[in-house]
FISE-272727 format. One record per residue: residue number from 1; x, y, z negated of N, C-alpha, C in turn. Coordinates in nm, 4 decimals. Each point is the difference from the previous one (the first is absolute). Last residue first. Layout:
# residues N
r seq: NUM&n.px: X&n.py: Y&n.pz: Z&ca.px: X&ca.py: Y&ca.pz: Z&c.px: X&c.py: Y&c.pz: Z
...
END
This chain:
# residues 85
r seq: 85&n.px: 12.2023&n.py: 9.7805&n.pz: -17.5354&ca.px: -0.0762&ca.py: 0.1045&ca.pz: 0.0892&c.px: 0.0047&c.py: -0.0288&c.pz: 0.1190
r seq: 84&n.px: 0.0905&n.py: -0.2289&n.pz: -0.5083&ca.px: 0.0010&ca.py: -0.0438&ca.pz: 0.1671&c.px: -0.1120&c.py: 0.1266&c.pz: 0.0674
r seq: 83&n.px: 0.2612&n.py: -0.1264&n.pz: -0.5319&ca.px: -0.0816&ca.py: 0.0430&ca.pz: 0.0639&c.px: -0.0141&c.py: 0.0028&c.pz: 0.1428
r seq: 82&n.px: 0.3357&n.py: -0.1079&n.pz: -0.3859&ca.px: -0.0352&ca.py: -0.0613&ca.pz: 0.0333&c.px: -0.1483&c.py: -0.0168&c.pz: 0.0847
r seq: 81&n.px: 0.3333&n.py: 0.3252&n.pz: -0.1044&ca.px: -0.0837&ca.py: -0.0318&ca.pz: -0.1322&c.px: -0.0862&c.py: -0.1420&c.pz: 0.0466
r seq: 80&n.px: 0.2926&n.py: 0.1836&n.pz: 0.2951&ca.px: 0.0992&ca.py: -0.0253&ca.pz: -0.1270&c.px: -0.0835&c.py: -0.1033&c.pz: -0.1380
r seq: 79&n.px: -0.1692&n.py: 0.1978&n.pz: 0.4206&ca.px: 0.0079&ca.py: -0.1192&ca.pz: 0.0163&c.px: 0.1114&c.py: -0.0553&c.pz: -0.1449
r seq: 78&n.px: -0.1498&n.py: 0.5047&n.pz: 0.0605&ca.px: -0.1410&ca.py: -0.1428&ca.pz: -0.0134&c.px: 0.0703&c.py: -0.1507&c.pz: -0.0119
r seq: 77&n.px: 0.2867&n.py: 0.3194&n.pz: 0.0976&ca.px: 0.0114&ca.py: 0.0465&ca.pz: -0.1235&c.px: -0.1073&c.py: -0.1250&c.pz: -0.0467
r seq: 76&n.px: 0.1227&n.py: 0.0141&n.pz: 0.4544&ca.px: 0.1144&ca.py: -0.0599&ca.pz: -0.0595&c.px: -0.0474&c.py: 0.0101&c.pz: -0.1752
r seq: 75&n.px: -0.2666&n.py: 0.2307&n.pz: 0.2951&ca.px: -0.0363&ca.py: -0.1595&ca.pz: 0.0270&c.px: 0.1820&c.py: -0.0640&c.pz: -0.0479
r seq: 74&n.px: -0.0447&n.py: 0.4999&n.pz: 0.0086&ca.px: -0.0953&ca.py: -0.0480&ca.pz: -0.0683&c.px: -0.0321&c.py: -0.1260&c.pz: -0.0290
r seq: 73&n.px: 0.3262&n.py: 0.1477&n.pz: 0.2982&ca.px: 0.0699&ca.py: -0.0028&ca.pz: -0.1368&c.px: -0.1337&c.py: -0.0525&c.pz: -0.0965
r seq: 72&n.px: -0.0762&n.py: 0.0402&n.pz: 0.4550&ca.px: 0.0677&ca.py: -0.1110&ca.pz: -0.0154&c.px: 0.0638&c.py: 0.0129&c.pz: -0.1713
r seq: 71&n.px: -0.2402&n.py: 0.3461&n.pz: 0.1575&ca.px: -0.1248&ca.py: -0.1238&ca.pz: 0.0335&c.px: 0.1195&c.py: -0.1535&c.pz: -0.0883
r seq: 70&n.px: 0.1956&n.py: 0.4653&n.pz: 0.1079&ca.px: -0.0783&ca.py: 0.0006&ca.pz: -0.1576&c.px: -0.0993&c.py: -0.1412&c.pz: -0.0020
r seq: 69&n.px: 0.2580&n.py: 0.0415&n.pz: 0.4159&ca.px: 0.0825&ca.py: 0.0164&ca.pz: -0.1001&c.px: -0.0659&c.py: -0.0238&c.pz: -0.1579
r seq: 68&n.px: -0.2661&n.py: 0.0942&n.pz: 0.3817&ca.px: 0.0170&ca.py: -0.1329&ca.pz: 0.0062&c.px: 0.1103&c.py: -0.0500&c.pz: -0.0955
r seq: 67&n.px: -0.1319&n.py: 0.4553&n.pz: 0.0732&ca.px: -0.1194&ca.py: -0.0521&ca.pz: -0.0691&c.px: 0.0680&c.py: -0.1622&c.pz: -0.0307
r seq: 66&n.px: 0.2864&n.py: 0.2584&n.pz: 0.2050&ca.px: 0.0255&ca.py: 0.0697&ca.pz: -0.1429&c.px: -0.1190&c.py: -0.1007&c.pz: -0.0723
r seq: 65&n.px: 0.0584&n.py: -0.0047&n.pz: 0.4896&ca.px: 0.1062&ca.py: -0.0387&ca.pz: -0.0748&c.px: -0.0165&c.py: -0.0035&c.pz: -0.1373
r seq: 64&n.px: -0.3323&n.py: 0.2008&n.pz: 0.2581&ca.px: 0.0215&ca.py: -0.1595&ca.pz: -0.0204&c.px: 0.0797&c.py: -0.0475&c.pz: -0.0637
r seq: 63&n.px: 0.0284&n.py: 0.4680&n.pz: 0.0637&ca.px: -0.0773&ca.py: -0.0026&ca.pz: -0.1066&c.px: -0.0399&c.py: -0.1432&c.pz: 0.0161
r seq: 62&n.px: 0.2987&n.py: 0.1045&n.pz: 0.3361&ca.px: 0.0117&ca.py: 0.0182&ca.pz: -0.1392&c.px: -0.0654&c.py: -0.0041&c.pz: -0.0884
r seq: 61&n.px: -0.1291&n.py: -0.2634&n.pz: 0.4091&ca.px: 0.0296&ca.py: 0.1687&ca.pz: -0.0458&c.px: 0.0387&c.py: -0.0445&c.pz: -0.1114
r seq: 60&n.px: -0.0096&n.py: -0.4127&n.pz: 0.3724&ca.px: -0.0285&ca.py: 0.0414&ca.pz: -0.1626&c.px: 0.0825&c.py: 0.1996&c.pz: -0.0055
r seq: 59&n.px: -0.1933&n.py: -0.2125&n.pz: 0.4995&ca.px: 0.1546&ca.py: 0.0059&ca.pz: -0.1133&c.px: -0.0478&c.py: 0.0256&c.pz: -0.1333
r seq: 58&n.px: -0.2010&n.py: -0.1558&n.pz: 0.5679&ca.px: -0.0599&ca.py: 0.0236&ca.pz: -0.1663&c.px: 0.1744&c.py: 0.0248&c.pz: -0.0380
r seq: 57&n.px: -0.2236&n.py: 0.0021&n.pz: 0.5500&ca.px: 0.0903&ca.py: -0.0445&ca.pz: -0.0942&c.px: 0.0186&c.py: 0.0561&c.pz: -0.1599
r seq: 56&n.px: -0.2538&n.py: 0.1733&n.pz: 0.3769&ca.px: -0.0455&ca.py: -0.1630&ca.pz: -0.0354&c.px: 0.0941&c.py: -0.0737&c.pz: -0.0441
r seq: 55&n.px: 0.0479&n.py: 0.4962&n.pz: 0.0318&ca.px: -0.0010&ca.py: -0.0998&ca.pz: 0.1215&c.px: -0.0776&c.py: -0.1080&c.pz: -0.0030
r seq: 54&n.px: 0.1096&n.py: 0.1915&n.pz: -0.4257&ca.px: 0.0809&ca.py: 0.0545&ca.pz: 0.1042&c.px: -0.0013&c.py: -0.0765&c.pz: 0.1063
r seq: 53&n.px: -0.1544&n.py: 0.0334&n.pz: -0.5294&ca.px: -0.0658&ca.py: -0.0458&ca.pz: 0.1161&c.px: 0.1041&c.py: 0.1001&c.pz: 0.0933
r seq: 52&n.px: 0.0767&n.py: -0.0920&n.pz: -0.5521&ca.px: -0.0270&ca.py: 0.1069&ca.pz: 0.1289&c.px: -0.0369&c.py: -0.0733&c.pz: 0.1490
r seq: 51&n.px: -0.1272&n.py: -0.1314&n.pz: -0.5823&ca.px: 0.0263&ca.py: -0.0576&ca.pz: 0.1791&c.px: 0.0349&c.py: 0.0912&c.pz: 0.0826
r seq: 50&n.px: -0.1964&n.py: 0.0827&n.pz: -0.4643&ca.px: 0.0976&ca.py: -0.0683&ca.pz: -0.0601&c.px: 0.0966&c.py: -0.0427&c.pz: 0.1835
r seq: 49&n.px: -0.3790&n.py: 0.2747&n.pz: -0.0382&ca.px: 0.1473&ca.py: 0.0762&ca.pz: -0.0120&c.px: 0.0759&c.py: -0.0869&c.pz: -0.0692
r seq: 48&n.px: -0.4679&n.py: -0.0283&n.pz: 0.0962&ca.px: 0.0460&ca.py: 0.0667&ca.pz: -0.1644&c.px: 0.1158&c.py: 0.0028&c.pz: 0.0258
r seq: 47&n.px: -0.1998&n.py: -0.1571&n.pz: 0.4338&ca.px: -0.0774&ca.py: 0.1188&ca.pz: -0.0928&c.px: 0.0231&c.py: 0.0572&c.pz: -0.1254
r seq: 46&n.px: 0.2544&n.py: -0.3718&n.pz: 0.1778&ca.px: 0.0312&ca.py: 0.1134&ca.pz: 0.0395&c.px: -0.0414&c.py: 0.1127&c.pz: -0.0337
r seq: 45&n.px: -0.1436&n.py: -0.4264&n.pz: -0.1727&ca.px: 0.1165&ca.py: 0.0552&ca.pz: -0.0312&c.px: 0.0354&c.py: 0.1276&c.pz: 0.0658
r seq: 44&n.px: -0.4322&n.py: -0.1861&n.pz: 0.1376&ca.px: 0.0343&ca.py: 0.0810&ca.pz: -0.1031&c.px: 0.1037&c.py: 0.0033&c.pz: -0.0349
r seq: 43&n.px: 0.0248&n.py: -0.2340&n.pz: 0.3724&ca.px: -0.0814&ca.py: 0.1486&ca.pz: 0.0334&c.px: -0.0286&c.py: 0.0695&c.pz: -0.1662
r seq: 42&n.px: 0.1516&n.py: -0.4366&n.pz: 0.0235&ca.px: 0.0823&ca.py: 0.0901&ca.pz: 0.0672&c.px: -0.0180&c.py: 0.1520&c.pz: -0.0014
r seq: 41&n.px: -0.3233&n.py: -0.3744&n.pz: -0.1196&ca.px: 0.0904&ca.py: 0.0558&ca.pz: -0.1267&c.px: 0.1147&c.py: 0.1185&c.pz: 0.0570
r seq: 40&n.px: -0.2824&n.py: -0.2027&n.pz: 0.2959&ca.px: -0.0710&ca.py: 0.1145&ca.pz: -0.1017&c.px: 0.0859&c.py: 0.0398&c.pz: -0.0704
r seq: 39&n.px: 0.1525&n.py: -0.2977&n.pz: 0.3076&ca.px: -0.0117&ca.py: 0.1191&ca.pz: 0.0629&c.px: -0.0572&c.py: 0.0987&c.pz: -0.1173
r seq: 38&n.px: 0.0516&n.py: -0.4463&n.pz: -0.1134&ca.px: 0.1183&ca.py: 0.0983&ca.pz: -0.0448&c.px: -0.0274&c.py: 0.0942&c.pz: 0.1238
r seq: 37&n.px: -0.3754&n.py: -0.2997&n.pz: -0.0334&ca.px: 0.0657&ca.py: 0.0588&ca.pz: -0.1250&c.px: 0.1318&c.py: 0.0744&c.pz: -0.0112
r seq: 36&n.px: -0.1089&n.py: -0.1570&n.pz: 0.3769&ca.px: -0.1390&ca.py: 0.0713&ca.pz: 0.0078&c.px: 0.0030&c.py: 0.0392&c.pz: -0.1500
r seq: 35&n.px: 0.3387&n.py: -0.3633&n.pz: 0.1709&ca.px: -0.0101&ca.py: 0.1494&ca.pz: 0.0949&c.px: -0.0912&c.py: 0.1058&c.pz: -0.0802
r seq: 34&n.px: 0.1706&n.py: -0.4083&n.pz: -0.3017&ca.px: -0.0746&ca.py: 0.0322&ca.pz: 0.1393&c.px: -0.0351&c.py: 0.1308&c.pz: 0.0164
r seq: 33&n.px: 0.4267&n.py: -0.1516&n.pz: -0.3059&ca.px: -0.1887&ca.py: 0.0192&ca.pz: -0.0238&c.px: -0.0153&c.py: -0.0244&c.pz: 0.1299
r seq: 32&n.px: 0.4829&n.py: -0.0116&n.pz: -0.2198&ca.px: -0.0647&ca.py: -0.1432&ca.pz: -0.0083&c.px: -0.1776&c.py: 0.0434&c.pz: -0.0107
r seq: 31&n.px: 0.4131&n.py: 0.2665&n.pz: 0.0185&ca.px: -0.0561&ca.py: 0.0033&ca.pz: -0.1261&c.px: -0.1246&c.py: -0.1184&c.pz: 0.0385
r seq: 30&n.px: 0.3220&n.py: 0.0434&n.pz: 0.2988&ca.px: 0.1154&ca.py: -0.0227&ca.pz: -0.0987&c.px: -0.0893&c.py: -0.0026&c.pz: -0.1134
r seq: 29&n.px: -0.1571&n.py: -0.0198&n.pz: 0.4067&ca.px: 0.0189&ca.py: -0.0745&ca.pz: -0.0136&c.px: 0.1242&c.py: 0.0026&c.pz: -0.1433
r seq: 28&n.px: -0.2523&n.py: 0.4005&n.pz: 0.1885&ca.px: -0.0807&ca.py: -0.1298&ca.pz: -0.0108&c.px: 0.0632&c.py: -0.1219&c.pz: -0.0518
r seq: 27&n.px: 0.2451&n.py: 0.3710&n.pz: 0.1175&ca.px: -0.1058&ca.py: 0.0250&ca.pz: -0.1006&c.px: -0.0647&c.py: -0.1361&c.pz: -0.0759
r seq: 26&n.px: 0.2034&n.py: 0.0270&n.pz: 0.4114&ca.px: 0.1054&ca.py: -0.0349&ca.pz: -0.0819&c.px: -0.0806&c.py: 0.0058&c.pz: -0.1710
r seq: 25&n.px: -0.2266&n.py: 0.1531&n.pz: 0.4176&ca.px: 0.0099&ca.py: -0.1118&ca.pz: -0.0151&c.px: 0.0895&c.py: -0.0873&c.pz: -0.0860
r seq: 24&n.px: -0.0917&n.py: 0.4625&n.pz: 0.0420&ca.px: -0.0902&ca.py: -0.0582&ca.pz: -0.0882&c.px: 0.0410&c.py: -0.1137&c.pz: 0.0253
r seq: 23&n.px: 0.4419&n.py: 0.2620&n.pz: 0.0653&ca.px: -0.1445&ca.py: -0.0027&ca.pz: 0.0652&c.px: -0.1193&c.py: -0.1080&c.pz: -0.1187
r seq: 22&n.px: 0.4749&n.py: 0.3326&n.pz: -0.1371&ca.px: -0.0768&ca.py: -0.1455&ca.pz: 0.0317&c.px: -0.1309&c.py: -0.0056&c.pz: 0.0477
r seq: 21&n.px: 0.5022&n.py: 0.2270&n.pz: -0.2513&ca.px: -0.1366&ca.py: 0.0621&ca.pz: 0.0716&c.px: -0.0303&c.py: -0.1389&c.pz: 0.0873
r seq: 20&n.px: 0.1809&n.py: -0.0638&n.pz: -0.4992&ca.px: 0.0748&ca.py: 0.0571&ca.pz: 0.0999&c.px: -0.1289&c.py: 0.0031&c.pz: 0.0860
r seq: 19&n.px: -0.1712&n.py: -0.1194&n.pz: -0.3685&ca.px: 0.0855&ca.py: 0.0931&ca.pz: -0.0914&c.px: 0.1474&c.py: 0.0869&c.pz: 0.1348
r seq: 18&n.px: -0.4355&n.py: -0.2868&n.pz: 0.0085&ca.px: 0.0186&ca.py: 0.1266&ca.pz: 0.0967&c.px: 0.0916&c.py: 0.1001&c.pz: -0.1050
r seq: 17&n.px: -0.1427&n.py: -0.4440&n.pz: -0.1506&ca.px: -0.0186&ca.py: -0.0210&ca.pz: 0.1364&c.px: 0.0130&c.py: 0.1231&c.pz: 0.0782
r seq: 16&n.px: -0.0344&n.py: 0.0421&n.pz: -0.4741&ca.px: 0.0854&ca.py: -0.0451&ca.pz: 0.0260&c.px: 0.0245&c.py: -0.0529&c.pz: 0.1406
r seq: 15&n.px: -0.4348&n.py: 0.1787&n.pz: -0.1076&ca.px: 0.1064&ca.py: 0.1346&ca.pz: -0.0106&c.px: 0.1934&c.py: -0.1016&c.pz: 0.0480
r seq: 14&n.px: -0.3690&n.py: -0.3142&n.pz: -0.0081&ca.px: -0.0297&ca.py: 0.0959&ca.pz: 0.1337&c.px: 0.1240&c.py: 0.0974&c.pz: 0.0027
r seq: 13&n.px: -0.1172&n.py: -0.2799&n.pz: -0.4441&ca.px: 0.1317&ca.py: -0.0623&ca.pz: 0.1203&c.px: -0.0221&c.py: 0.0780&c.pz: 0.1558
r seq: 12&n.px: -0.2125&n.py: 0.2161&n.pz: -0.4065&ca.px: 0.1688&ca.py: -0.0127&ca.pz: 0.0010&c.px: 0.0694&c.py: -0.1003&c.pz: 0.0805
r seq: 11&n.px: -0.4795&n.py: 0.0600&n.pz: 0.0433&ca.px: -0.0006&ca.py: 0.0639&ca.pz: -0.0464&c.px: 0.2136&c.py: 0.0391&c.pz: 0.0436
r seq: 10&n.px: -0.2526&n.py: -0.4046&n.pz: -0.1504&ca.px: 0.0127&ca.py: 0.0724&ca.pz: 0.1379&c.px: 0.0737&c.py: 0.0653&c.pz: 0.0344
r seq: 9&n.px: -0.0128&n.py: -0.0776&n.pz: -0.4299&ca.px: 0.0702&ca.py: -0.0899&ca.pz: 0.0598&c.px: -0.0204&c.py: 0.0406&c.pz: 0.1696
r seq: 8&n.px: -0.3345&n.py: 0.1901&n.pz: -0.2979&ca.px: 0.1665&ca.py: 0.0410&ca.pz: -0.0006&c.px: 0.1057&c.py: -0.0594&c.pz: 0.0976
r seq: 7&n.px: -0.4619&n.py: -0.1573&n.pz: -0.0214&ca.px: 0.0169&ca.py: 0.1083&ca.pz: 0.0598&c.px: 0.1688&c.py: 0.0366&c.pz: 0.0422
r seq: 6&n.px: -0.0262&n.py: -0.4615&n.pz: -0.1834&ca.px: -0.0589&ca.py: 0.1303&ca.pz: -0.0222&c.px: 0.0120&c.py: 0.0725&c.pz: 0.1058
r seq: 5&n.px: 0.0058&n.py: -0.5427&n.pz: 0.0560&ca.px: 0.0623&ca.py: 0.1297&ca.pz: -0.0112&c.px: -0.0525&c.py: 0.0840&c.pz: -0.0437
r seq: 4&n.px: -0.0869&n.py: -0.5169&n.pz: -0.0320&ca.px: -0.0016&ca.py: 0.0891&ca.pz: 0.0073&c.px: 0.0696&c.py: 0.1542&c.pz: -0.0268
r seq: 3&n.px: 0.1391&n.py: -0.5233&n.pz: -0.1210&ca.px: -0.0914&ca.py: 0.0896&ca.pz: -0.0316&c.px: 0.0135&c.py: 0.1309&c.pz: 0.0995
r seq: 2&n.px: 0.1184&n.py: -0.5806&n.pz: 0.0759&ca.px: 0.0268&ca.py: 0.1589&ca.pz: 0.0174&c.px: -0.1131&c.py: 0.1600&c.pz: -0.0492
r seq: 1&n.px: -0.0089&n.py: -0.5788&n.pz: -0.1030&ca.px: -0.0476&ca.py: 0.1023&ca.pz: 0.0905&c.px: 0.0684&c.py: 0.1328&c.pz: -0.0329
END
């Protein structure tokens, strides 16, 4: 059985799903949720400025870039140690 996702993991496959500009529906299917969970999650990335919203079309902000950058170096350092985030 396939273990479960973190938050995190969310989290960084949404930001990575709007690393170029992209409707929710692309959203959806690249970080693998239903509608009604990644509208929320959507709506807070933006609210903290990790998402610029333009139209109804999403883009990772710079400050995404940078979070999802430090996300991915972090989960290279964990997984070294043989740890799973």
């Amino acid at each position: 059985m396939k273990p479960y996702r973190t938050n995190m993991s969310i989290v960084a496959d949404m930001l990575e799903a709007t690393r170029k500009r992209t409707g929710i529906t692309t959203i959806l299917q690249k970080a693998n949720l239903p509608h009604n969970r990644a509208i929320k999650l959507i709506r807070d990335l933006v609210k903290s400025g990790l998402v610029i919203e333009d139209e109804g079309q999403y883009n990772l902000s710079p400050t995404g870039l940078t979070f999802l950058a430090e996300h991915n170096r972090y989960k290279a350092v964990a997984e070294s140690f043989g740890l799973r985030l």
